[in-house]
C-alpha positions in Angstrom: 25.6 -23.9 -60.3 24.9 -26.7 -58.0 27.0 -27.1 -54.8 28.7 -30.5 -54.7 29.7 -32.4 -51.7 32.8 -33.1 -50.8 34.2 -35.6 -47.8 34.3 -32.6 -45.5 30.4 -32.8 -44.9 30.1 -36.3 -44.1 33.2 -35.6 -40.9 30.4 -34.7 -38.5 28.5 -36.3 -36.5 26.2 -39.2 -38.0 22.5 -37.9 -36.6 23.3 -34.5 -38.0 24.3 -35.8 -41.6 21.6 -37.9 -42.1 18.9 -35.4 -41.7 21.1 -32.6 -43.9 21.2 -35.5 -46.9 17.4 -35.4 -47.3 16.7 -33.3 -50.2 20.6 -33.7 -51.9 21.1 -35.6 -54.8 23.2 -38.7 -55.4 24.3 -39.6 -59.1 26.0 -42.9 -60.0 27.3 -43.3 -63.4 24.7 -40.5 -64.2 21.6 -41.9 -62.8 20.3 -41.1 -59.6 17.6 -38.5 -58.0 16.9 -36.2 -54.5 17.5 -39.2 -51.3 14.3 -39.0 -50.0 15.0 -41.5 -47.0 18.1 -42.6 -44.6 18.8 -44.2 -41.8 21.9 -43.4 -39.5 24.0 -46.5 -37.6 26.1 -45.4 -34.5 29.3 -47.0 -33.5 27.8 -47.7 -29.9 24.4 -48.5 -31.7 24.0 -52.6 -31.4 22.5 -52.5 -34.6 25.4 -51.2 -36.8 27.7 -53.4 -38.4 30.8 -52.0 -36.4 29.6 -52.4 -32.8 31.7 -55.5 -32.3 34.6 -53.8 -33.8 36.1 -54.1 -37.3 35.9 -57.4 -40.0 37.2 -57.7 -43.0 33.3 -56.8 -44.2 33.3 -53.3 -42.3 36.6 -52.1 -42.4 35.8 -49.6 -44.5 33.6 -47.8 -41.6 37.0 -47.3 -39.5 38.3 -45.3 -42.3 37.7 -41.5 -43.2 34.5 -40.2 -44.0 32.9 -39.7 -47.3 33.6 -42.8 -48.4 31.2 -45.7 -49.3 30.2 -48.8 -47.2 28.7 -51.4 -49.6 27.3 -54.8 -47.8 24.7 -57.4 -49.2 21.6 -57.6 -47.2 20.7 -61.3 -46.1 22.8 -62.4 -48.9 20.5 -61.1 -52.1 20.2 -57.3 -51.9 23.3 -54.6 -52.1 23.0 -51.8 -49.6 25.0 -48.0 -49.6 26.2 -46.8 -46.6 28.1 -43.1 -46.2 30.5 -43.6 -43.9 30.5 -40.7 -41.4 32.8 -38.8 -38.7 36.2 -39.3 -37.5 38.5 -41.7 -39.2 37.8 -44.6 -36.1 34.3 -43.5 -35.4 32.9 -46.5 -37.6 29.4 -44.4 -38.0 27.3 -44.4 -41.3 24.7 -43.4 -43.1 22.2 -46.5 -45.3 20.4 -44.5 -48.2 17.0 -46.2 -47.8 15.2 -44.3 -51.4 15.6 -41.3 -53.7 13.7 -40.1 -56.4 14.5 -41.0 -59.4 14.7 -38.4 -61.8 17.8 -38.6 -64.2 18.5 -41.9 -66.3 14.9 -43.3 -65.7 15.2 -45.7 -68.6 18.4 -47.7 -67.3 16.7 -48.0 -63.7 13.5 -49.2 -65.7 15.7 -51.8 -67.4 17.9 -53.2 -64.4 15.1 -53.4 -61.6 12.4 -54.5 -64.8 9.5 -52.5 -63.7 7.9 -49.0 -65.2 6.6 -47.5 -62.0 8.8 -44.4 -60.8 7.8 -45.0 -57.4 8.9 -48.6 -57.3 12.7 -48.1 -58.5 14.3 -46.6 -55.3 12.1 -47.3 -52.7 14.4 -49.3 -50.3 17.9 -49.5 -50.1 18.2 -53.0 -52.2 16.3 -51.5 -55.0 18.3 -48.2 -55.0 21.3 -50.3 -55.5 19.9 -52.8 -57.8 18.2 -49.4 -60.1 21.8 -47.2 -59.8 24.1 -50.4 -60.6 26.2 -49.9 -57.2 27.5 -53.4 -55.7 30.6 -54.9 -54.3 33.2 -53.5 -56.6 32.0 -50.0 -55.2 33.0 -51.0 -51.7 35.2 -48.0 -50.4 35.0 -45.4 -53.1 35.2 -41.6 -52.1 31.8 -39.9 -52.7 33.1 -36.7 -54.1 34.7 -38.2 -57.3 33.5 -40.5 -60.3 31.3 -42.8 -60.6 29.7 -40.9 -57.8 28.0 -37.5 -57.6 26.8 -35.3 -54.6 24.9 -32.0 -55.1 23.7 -29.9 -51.9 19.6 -29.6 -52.0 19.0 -25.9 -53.1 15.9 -25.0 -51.5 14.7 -25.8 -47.6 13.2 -29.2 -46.7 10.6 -30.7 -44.2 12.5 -33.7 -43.0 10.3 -36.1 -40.6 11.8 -38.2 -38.0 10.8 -42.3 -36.8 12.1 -45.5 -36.1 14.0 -48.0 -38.2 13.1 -50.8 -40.0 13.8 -54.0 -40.3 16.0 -54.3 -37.1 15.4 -56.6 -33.7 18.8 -53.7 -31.6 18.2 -50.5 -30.7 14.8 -50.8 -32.9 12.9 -47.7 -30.8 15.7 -45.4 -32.0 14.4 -42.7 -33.9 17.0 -42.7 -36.5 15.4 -42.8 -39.8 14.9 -39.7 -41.7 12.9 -39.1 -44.7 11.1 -36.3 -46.9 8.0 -35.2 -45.5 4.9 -36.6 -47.6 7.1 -37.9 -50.4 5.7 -41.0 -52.3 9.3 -42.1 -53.0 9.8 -43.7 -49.8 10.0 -47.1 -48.6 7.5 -46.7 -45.9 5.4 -44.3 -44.8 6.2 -42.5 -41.7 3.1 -42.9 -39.0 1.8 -39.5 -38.5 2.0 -39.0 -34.7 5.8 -40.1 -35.0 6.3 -37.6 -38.3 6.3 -35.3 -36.5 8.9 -35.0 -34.2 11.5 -33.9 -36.1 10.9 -31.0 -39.0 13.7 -29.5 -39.6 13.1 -26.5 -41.6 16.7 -24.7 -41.3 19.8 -25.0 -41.2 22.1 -24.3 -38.8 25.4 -22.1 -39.3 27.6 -25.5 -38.8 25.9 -27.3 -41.8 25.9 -24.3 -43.7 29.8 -24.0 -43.2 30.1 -28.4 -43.9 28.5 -27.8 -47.3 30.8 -24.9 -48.0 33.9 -26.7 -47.7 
């Protein structure tokens, strides 16, 4: 039986959950796949939404963990954040692409193409193929409409910067499956390969436990 995930994973720090979702499945409404991508945002990183402290658009990262940050991206594409650590902390998680392997059809029909690879592979399309927008704002990731299983075998996660940003843009805080064609970008080899992680440790093992 598959291990679900409850809020106690995400209440750690944001660069070690981001790495331990590659590989775990997310479900919305039944339709979903294995997140194949992430990026992580830091409360003291000038490219997160909270840096400048709380709006009425990010409150939701000053709350709890394990809850969902939903924004629209230049006004035309929704985006899912996992809001991570201490209730404060501001921290979280953007799902970038899965792979999409359970209600395939009603992804085909809501982003209007047939290729697989093209349904999740950015963080609008995820959205736009899952259904997830800004009535979802703020809902707890362990209970319906959403889904969260543990990955059940180990994974090569690669490491390399983030996209799309102008702040902080040399961080390497995007994460993503090792040679999957899911993503949303390749990772460039000679930056891939910093960071395989191939176990994991006894802390991460105890956060998926709880």
């Amino acid at each position: 039986m598959r291990k679900r995930l409850t809020r106690a994973f995400f209440n750690r720090s944001v660069h070690d959950v981001a790495p331990d979702l590659i590989g775990a499945t997310l479900l919305f409404a039944g339709r979903g796949g294995a997140i194949v991508e992430v990026e992580a945002y830091h409360h003291t990183d000038p490219a997160a939404h909270s840096f400048r402290g709380p709006t009425a658009r990010n409150a939701i990262m000053f709350g709890p963990p394990g809850y969902t940050y939903v924004y629209r991206s230049y006004g035309i594409h929704w985006c899912v954040n996992f809001v991570c650590e201490q209730e404060g902390s501001a921290s979280a998680v953007l799902i970038r692409a899965i792979q999409p392997t359970v209600g395939l059809a009603g992804m085909r029909r809501r982003r209007g193409v047939a290729d697989e690879r093209l349904l999740c592979s950015g963080p609008g399309r995820v959205c736009e193929a899952l259904g997830i927008g800004a009535d979802h704002n703020g809902l707890p990731l362990d209970e319906p409409p959403f889904e969260l299983f543990a990955r059940e075998s180990v994974v090569e996660v690669v490491a390399g910067v983030r996209i799309g940003i102008t702040k902080a843009a040399e961080k390497p805080w995007r994460y993503g499956l090792k040679g999957s064609r899911f993503l949303s970008k390749p990772f460039p080899a000679t930056i891939g390969k910093i960071a395989i992680k191939k176990t994991e440790t006894k802390k991460t093992k105890a956060a998926k436990d709880n």
